[in-house]
PALORO-319360 format. One record per residue (C-alpha): residue number from 0; residue in one letter; x, y, z. Coordinates in pm, 1 decimal, decimal comma. Layout:
PALORO-319360
pos; code; xx; yy; zz
NUM; a; X; Y; Z
...
END
This chain:
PALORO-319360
pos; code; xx; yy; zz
0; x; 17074,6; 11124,9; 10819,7
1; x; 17167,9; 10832,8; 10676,4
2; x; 16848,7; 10585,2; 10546,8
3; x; 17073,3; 10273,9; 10663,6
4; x; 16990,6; 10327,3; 11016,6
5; x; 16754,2; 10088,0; 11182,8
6; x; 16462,0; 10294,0; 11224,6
7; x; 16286,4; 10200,8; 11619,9
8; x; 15951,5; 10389,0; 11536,1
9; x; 15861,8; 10148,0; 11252,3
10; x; 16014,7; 9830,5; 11466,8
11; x; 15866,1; 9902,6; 11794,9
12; x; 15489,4; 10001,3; 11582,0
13; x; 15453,8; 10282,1; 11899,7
14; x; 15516,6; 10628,5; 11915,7
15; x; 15801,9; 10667,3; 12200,6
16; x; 15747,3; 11035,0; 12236,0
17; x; 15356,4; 10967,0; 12296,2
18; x; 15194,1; 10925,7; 12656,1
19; x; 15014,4; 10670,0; 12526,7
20; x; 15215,4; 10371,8; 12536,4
21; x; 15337,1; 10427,1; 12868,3
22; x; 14914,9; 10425,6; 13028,1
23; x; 14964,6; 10048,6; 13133,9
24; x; 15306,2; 10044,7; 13232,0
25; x; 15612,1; 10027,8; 13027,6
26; x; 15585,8; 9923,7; 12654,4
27; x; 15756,7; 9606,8; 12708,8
28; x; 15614,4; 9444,1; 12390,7
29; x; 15753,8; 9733,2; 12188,6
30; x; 16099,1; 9682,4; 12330,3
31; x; 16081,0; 9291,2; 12265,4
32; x; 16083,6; 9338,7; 11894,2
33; x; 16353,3; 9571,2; 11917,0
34; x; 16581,4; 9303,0; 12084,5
35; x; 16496,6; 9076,1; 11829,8
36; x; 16490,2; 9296,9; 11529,3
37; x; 16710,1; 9589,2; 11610,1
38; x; 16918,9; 9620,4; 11893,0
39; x; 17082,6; 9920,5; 11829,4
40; x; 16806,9; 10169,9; 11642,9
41; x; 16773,9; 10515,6; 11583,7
42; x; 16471,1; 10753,0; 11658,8
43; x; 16431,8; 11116,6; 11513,9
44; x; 16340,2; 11372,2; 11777,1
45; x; 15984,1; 11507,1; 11695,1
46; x; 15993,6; 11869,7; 11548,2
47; x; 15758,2; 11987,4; 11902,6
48; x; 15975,2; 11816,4; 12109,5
49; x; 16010,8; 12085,9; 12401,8
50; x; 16325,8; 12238,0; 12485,5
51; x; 16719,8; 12208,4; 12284,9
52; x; 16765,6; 11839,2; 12188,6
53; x; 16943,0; 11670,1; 11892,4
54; x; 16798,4; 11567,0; 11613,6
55; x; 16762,9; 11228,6; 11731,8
56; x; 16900,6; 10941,0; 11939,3
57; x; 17023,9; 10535,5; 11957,2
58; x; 16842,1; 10317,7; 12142,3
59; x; 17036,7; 10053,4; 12312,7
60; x; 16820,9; 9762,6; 12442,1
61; x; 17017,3; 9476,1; 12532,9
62; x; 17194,4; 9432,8; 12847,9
63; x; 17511,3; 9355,4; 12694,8
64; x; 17551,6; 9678,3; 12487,3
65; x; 17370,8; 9824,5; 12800,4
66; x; 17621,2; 9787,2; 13063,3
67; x; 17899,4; 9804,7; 12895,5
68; x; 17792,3; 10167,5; 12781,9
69; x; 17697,1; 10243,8; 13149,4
70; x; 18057,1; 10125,2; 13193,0
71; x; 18268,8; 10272,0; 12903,2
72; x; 18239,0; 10675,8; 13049,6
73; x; 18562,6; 10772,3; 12793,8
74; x; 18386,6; 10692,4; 12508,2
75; x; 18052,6; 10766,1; 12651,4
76; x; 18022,7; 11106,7; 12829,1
77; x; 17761,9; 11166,7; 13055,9
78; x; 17864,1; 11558,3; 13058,1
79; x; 17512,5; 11649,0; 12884,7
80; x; 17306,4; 11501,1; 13175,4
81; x; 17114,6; 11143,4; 13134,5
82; x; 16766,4; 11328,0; 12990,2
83; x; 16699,7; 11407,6; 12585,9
84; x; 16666,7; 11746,4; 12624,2
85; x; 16956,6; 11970,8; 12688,9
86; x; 17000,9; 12174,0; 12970,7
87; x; 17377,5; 12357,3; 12968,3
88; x; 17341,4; 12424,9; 13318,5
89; x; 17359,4; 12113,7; 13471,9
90; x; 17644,5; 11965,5; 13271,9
91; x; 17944,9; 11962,1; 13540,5
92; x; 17791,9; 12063,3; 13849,9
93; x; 17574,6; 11737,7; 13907,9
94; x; 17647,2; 11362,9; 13984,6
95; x; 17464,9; 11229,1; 13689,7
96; x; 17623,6; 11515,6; 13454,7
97; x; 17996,5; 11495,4; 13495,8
98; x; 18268,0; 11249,0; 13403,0
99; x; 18641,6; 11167,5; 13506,8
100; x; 18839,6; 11322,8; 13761,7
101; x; 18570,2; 11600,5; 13788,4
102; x; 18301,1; 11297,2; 13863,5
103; x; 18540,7; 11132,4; 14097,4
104; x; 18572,0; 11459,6; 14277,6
105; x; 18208,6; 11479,0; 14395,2
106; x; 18165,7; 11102,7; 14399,7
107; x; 18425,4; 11142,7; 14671,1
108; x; 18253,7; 11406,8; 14886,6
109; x; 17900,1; 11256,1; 14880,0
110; x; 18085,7; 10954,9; 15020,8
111; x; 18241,4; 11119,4; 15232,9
112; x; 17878,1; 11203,9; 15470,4
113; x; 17787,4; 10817,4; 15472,0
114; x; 18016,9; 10718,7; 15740,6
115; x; 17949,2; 10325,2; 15861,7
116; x; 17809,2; 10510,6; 16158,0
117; x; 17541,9; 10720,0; 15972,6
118; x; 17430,5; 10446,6; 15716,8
119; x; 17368,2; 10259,3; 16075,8
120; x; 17195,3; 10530,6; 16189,5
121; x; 16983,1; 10560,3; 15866,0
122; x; 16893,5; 10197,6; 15850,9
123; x; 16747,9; 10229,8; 16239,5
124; x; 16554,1; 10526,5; 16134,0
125; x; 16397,9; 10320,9; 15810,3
126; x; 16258,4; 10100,9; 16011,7
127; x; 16115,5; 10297,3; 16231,1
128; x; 15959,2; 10525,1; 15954,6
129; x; 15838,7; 10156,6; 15755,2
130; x; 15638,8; 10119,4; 16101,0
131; x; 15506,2; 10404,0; 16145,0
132; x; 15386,9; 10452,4; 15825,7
133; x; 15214,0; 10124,3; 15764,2
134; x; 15073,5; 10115,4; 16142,5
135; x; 14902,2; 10471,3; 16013,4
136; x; 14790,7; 10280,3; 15687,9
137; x; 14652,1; 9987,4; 15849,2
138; x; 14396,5; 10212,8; 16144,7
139; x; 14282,6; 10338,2; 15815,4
140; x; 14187,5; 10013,3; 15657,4
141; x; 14191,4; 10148,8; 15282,5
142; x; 14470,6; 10333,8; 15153,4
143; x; 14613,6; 10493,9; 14858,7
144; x; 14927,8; 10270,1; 14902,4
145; x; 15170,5; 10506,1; 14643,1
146; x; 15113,6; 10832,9; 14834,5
147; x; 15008,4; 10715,4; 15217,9
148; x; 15290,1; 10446,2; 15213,6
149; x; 15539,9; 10389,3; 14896,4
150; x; 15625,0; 10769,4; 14884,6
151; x; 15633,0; 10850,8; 15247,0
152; x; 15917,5; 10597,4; 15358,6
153; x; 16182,8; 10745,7; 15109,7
154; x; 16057,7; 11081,3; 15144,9
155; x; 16149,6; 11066,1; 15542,1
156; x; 16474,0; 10898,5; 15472,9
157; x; 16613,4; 11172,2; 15246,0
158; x; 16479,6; 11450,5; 15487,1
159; x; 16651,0; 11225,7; 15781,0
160; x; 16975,3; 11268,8; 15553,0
161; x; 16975,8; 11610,4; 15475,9
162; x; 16874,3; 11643,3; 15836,0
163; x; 16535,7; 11853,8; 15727,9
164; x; 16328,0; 11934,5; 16065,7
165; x; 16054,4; 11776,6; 16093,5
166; x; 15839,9; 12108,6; 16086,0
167; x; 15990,2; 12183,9; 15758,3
168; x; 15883,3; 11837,3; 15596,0
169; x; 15528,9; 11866,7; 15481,3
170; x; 15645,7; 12226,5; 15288,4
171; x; 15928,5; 12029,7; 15160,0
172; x; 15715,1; 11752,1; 15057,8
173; x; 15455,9; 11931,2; 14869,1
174; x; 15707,8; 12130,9; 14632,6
175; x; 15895,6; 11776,0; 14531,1
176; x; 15537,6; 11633,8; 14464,8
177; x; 15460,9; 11972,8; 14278,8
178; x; 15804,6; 11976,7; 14115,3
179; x; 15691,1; 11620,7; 14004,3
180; x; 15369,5; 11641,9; 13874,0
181; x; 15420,5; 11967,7; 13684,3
182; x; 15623,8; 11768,1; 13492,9
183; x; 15373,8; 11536,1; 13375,8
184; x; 15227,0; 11567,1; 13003,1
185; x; 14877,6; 11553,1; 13181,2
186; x; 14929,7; 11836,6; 13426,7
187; x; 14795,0; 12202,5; 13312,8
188; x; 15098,3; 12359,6; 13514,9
189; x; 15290,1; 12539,3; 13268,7
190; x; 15689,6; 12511,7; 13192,6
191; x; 15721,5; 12851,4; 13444,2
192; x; 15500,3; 12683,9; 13711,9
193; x; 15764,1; 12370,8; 13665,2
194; x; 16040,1; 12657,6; 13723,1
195; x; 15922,7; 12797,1; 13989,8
196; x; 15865,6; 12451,3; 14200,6
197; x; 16273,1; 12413,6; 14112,1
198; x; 16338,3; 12759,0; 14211,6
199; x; 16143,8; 12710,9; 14572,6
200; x; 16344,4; 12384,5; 14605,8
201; x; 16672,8; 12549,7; 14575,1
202; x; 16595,8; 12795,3; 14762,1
203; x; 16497,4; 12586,6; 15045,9
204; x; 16857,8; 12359,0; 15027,6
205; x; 17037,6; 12707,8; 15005,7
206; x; 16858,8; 12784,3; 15370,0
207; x; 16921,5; 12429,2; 15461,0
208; x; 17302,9; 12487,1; 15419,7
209; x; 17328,5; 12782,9; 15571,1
210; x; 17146,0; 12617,0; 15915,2
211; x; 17384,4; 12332,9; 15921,3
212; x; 17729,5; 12577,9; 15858,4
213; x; 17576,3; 12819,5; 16150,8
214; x; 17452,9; 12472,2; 16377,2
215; x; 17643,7; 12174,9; 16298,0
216; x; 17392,3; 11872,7; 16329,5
217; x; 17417,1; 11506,1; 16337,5
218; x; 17313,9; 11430,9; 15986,1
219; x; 17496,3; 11369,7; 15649,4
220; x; 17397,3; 11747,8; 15484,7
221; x; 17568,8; 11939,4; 15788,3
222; x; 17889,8; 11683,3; 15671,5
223; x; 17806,7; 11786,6; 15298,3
224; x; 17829,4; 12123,4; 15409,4
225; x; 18125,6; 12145,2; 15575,0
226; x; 18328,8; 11857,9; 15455,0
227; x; 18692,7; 11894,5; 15281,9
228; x; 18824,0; 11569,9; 15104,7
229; x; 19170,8; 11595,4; 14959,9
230; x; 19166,9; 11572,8; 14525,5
231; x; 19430,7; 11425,6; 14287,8
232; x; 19643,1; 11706,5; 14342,8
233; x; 19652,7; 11728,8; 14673,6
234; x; 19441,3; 12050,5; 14752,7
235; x; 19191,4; 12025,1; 15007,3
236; x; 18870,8; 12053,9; 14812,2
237; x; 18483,0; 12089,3; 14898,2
238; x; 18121,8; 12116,1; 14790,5
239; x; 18039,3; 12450,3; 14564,6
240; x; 17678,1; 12608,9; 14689,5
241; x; 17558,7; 12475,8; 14370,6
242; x; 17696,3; 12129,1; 14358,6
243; x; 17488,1; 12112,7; 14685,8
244; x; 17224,8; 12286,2; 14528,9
245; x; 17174,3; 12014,0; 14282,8
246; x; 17262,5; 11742,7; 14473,6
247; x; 16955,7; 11855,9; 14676,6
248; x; 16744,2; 11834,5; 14345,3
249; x; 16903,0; 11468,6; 14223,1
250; x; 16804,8; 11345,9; 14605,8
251; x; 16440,1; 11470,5; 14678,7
252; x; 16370,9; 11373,0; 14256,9
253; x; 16538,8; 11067,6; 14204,5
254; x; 16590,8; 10907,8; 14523,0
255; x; 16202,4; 10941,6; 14584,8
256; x; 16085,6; 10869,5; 14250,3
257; x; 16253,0; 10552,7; 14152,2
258; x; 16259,2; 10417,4; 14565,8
259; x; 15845,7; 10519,9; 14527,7
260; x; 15795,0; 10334,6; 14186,8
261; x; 16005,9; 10027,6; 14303,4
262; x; 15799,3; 9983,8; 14661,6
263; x; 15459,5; 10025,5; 14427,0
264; x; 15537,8; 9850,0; 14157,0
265; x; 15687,5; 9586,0; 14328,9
266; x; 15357,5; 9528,3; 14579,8
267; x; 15152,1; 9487,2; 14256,7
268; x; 15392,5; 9241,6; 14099,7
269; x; 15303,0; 9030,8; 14441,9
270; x; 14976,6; 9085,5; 14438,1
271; x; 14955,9; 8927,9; 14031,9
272; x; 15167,2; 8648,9; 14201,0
273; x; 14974,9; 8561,1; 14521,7
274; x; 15166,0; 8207,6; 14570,7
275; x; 15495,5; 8450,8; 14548,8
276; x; 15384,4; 8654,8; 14848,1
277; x; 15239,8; 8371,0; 15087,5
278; x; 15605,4; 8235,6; 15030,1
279; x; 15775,2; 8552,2; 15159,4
280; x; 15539,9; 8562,2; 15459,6
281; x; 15649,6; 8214,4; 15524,6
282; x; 16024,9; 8285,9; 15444,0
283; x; 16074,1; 8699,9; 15486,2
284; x; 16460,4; 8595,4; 15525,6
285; x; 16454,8; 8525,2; 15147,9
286; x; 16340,8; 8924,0; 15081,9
287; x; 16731,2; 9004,0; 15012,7
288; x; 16695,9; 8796,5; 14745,0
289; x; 16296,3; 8929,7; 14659,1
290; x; 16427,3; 9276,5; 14679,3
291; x; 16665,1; 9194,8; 14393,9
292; x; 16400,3; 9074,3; 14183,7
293; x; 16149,2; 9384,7; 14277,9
294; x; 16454,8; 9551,0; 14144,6
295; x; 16441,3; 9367,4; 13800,3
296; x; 16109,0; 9354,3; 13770,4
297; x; 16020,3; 9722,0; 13848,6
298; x; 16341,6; 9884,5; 13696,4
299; x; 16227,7; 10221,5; 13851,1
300; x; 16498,3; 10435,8; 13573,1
301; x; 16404,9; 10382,3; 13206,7
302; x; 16709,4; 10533,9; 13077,4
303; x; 17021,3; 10704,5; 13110,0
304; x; 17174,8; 10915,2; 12782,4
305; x; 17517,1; 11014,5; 12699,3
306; x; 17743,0; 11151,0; 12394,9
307; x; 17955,2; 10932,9; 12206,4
308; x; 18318,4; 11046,6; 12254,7
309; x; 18408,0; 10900,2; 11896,7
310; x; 18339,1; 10723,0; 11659,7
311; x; 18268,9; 10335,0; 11715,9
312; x; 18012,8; 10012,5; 11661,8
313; x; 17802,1; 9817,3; 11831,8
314; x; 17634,6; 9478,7; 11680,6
315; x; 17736,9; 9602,1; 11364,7
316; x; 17587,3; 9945,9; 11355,1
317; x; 17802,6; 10236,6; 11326,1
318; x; 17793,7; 10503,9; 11600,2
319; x; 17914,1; 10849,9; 11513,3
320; x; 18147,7; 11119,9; 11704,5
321; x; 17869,4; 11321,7; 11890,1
322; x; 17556,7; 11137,6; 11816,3
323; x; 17379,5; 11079,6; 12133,6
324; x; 17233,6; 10734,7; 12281,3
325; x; 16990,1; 10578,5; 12537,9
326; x; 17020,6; 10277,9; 12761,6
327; x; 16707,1; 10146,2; 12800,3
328; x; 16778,2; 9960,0; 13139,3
329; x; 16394,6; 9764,6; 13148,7
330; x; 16482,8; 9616,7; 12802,2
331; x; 16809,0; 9540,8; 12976,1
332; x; 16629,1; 9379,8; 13243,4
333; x; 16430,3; 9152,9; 12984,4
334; x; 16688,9; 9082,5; 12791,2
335; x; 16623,0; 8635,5; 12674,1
336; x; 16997,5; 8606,5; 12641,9
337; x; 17077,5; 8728,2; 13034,5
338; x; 16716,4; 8629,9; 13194,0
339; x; 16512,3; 8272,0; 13198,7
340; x; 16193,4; 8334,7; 13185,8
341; x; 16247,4; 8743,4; 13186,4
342; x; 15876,5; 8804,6; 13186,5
343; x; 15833,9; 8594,9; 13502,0
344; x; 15805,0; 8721,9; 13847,5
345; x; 16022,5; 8476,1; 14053,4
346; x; 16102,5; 8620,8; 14388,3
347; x; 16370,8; 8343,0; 14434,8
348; x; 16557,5; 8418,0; 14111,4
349; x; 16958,7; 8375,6; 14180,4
350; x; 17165,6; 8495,4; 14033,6
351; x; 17027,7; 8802,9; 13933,5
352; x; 17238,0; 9041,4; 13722,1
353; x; 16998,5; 9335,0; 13666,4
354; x; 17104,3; 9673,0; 13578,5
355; x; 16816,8; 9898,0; 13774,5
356; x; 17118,9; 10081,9; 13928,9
357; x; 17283,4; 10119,6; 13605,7
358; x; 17469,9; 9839,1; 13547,9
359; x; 17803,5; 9899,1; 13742,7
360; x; 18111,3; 10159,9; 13646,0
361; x; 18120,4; 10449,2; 13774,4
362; x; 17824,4; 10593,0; 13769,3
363; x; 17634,7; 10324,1; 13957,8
364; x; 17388,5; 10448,1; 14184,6
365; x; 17559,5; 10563,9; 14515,9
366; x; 17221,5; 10549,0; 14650,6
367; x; 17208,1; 10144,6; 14566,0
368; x; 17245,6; 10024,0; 14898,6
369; x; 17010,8; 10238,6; 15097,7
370; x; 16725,2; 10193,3; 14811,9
371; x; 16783,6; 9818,2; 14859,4
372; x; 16753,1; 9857,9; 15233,4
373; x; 16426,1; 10056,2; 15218,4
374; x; 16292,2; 9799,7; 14980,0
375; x; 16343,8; 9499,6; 15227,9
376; x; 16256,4; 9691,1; 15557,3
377; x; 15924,4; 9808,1; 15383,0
378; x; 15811,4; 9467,8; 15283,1
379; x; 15920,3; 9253,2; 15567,9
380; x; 15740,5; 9512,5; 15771,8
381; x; 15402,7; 9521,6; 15582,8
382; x; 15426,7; 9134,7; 15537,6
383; x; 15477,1; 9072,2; 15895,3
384; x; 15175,0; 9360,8; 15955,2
385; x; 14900,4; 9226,1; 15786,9
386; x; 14721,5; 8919,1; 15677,3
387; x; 14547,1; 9088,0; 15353,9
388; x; 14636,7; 9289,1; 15106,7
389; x; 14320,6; 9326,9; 14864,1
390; x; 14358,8; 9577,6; 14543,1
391; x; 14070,2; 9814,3; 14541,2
392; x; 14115,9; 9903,6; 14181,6
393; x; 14341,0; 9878,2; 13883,1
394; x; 14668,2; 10099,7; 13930,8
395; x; 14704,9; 10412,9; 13739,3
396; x; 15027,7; 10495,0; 13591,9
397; x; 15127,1; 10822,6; 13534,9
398; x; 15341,2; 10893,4; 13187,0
399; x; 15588,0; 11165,0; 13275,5
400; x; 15749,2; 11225,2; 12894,8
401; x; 16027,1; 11098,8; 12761,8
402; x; 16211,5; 11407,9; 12843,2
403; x; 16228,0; 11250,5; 13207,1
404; x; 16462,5; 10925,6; 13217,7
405; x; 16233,7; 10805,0; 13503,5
406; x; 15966,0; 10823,3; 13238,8
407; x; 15677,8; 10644,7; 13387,1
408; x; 15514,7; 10649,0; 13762,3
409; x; 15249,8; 10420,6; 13963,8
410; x; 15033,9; 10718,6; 14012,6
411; x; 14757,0; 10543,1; 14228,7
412; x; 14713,9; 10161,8; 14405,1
413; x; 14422,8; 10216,6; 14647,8
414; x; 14451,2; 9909,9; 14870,8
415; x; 14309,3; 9755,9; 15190,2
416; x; 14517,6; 9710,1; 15440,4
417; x; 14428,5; 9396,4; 15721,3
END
């Protein structure tokens, strides 16, 4: 390794790989003096580092550099998957682990089961789970708001999309929370525990496909199931059991996860910013805009990796054929030269060019608009519900290793609800 290579352990003065600096939230300081001193840095890969990895990794922390990686999919290839360590079985059969005409392929077919008519019927069904959920909340007075509200709203929406009975949802619940917290540093499960909780998950979107082939339902899996889209070539083409198979596993993870943390985190950025939140009781037609800013401020994906394709250069610092680098999308979302004020709440910010769905090309998040939605319906719903929302005790974030590119979770905000 060359010694010319801006080191980001000694610039950012914290351990990455540790737990530690994630125990209040993201390490924003650390990532401040990397904008400032070191942009572009390099970080070795500790030698206990679990799994196969490379040696080590480029951080990329300002949004410029940011999005136009996100952007630039020829030169970097998201074919390994966006986590550090390396797992040759997901590169080419999921979403987030493919590139080009391959990419477009499957981008295609997902598309292809959020008709206008569905993504109507979704949106009626969010707000009737937002209601339902808080109206539960508030006859209870106090509530853990991450796992009795935050994580029940997306939860329901991706079961209503895969069309999961409602019998079937607690089951299907529990393994994606034990999928979840097995991967935590601070859980005793073991890596076969972790396993298994993937295993049961497949399993269970295997028997899910095989329902909606045999009974055709109203819902986007039984069109994920069945669907045929026409490719490049002309052949009629459609999803592989495994394609489906992980597209189960990026849904129930990520589209709960990062919907979750942006819901939690987003209440407590209110909460510090009690003027903010009379405001959007006042106006709750200004949330579009508020949502956007939850968005920013919350940045629910800490990064994405790829491969570089070849060699190239970015502020300067040469980037090598295969090396691998990180987009560090809340650095992004701080960046001084994009944001005024970055470490300001401000739900009336406009414009607002954040990257917490990856900053455009095409992997932007094709779950964007219905995360958005879910965002809005929730608060304008628990705004419009209550009169008081008092903290019962300082959140507790919960470090999930930088092997996950989620990274970091809310973990607990017990609230009362009036």
């Amino acid at each position: 390794m060359s010694t010319a290579r801006p080191t980001a352990r000694e610039i950012a003065e914290v351990d990455l790989f540790s737990p530690e600096p994630y125990r209040q939230g993201f390490p924003h300081e650390a990532f401040t003096r990397l904008r400032r001193s070191a942009p572009v840095s390099w970080l070795d890969v500790p030698d206990d580092f679990q799994g196969e990895h490379d040696p080590g990794f480029w951080l990329l922390t300002r949004h410029a550099d940011v999005q136009a990686a996100n952007r630039d999919t020829e030169l970097f290839s998201a074919l390994d998957g966006p986590q550090l360590s390396l797992r040759p079985e997901m590169a080419g059969n999921m979403l987030v682990s493919m590139d080009g005409r391959a990419h477009l392929r499957l981008r295609k077919l997902i598309s292809s089961g959020f008709t206008p008519r569905m993504v109507s019927r979704l949106e009626q069904k969010a707000r009737g789970w937002a209601i339902s959920i808080l109206d539960a909340a508030l006859a209870r007075g106090q509530c853990d708001f991450v796992q009795d509200v935050a994580y029940q709203l997306p939860m329901h929406m991706i079961a209503d999309i895969m069309g999961i009975p409602i019998e079937d949802r607690a089951r299907v619940f529990d393994v994606t929370l034990e999928f979840l917290q097995a991967g935590d540093p601070d859980s005793p499960a073991t890596p076969e525990a972790h396993l298994a909780s993937q295993v049961k998950m497949f399993q269970y979107a295997q028997e899910l496909g095989r329902r909606k082939r045999e009974r055709p339902e109203e819902d986007v899996w039984t069109i994920l199931a069945t669907a045929e889209v026409e490719g490049d070539d002309g052949e009629r083409t459609k999803l592989s059991e495994i394609e489906l198979d992980f597209f189960f596993l990026v849904l129930t993870i990520a589209g709960s996860e990062t919907t979750r943390n942006a819901i939690s985190a987003g209440l407590l950025a209110l909460l510090d910013s009690p003027e903010q939140l009379e405001a959007l009781r006042r106006r709750p037609d200004s949330l579009p805009v508020a949502g956007e800013e939850i968005l920013r401020w919350t940045t629910p994906v800490s990064y994405f990796a790829r491969r570089a394709t070849g060699d190239t250069e970015i502020r300067g610092v040469p980037i090598a054929k295969g090396d691998r680098v990180t987009l560090w999308y809340p650095s992004a979302n701080r960046d001084e030269d994009v944001f005024d004020e970055p470490f300001r709440f401000d739900v009336t910010r406009k414009p607002n060019p954040h990257v917490a769905f990856g900053g455009g090309g095409p992997h932007f998040c094709l779950g964007a608009n219905l995360a958005r939605f879910e965002i809005r319906v929730l608060f304008e719903e628990l705004l419009a519900r209550t009169r008081e929302i008092e903290p019962l005790a300082p959140p507790t974030y919960g470090p999930l290793g930088i092997y996950n590119p989620v990274l970091l979770a809310v973990k607990e905000l017990p609230v009362r609800l009036a």
